[in-house]
C-alpha positions as CSV (number, residue, x, y, z in Angstrom):
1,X,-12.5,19.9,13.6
2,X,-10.9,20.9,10.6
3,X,-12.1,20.3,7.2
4,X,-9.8,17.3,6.5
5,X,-11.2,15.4,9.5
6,X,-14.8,16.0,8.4
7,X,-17.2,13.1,6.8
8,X,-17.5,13.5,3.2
9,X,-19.3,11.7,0.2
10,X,-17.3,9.2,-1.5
11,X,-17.6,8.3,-4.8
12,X,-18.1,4.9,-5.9
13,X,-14.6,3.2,-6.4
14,X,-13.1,5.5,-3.9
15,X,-14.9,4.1,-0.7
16,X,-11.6,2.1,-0.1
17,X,-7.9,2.3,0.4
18,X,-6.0,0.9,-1.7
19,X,-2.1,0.0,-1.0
20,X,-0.5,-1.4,-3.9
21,X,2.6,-4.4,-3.0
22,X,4.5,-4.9,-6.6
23,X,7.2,-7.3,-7.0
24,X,10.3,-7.3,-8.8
25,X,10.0,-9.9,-11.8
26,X,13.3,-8.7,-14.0
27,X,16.9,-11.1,-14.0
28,X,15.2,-14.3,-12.9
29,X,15.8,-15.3,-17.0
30,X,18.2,-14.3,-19.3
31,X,17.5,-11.9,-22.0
32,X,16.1,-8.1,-22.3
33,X,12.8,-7.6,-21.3
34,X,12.2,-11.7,-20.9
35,X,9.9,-12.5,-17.5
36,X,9.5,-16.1,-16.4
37,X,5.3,-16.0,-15.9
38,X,4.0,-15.9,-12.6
39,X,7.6,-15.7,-10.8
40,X,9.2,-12.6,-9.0
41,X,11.5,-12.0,-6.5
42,X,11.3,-11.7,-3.0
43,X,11.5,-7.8,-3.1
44,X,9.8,-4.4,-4.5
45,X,7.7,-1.8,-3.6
46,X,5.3,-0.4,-1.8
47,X,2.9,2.2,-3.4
48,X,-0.4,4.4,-2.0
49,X,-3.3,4.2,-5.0
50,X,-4.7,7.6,-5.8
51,X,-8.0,8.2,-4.0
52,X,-9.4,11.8,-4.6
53,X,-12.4,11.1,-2.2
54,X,-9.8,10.7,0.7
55,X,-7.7,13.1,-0.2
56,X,-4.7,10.5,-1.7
57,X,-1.8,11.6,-3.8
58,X,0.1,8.8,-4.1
59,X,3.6,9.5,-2.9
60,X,7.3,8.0,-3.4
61,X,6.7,4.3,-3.9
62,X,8.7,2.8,-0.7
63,X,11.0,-0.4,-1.6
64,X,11.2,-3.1,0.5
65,X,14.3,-6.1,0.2
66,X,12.4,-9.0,1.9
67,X,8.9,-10.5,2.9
68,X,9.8,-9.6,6.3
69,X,10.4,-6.0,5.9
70,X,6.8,-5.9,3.8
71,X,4.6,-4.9,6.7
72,X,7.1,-2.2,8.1
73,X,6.9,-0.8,4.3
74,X,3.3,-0.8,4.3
75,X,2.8,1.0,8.0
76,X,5.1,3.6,6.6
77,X,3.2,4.3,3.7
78,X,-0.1,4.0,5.5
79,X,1.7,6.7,8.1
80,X,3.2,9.0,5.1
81,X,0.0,9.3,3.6
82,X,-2.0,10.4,7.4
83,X,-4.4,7.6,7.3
84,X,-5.5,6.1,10.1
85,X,-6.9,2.6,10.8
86,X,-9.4,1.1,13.6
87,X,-9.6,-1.8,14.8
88,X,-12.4,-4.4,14.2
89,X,-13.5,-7.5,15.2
90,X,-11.2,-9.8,17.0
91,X,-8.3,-7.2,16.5
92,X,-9.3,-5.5,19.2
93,X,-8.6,-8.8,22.2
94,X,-4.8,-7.9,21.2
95,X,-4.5,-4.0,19.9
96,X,-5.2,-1.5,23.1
């Protein structure tokens, strides 16, 4: 097994994964640097947090153009970045 693939200890904070989804908020008003609060569009990126206890650099944010394309964005980074999941629970009745 190599040395990636081995168990480690994780500090606290970096016992997680974290994938960051960011949304577009610029041109829904007029005006430079003028947001309307708590609206965005329905497009941005997708983004790996650092996470030096699972060996993370985050890479290229990945942009995605709709709500439908979000989850493809976020396999792809999940992919890009070598982690793998497991399933749990109920997850496993329809994931072989």
């Amino acid at each position: 097994m190599t040395e990636r693939m081995r168990s480690r200890e994780a500090k606290f904070g970096e016992r997680m994964i974290e994938v960051r989804v960011r949304f577009w908020t610029d041109g829904i008003v007029e005006g430079e640097g003028k947001i309307m609060p708590k609206n965005a569009w329905t497009s941005g990126v997708v983004r790996m947090g650092h996470n030096e206890s699972h060996g993370i650099s985050p890479k290229n944010p990945r942009p995605f153009n709709s709500l439908m394309d979000l989850s493809r964005m976020i396999e792809m980074v999940l992919i890009e970045h070598g982690v793998k999941l497991h399933r749990i629970g109920k997850t496993a009745k329809y994931i072989k």
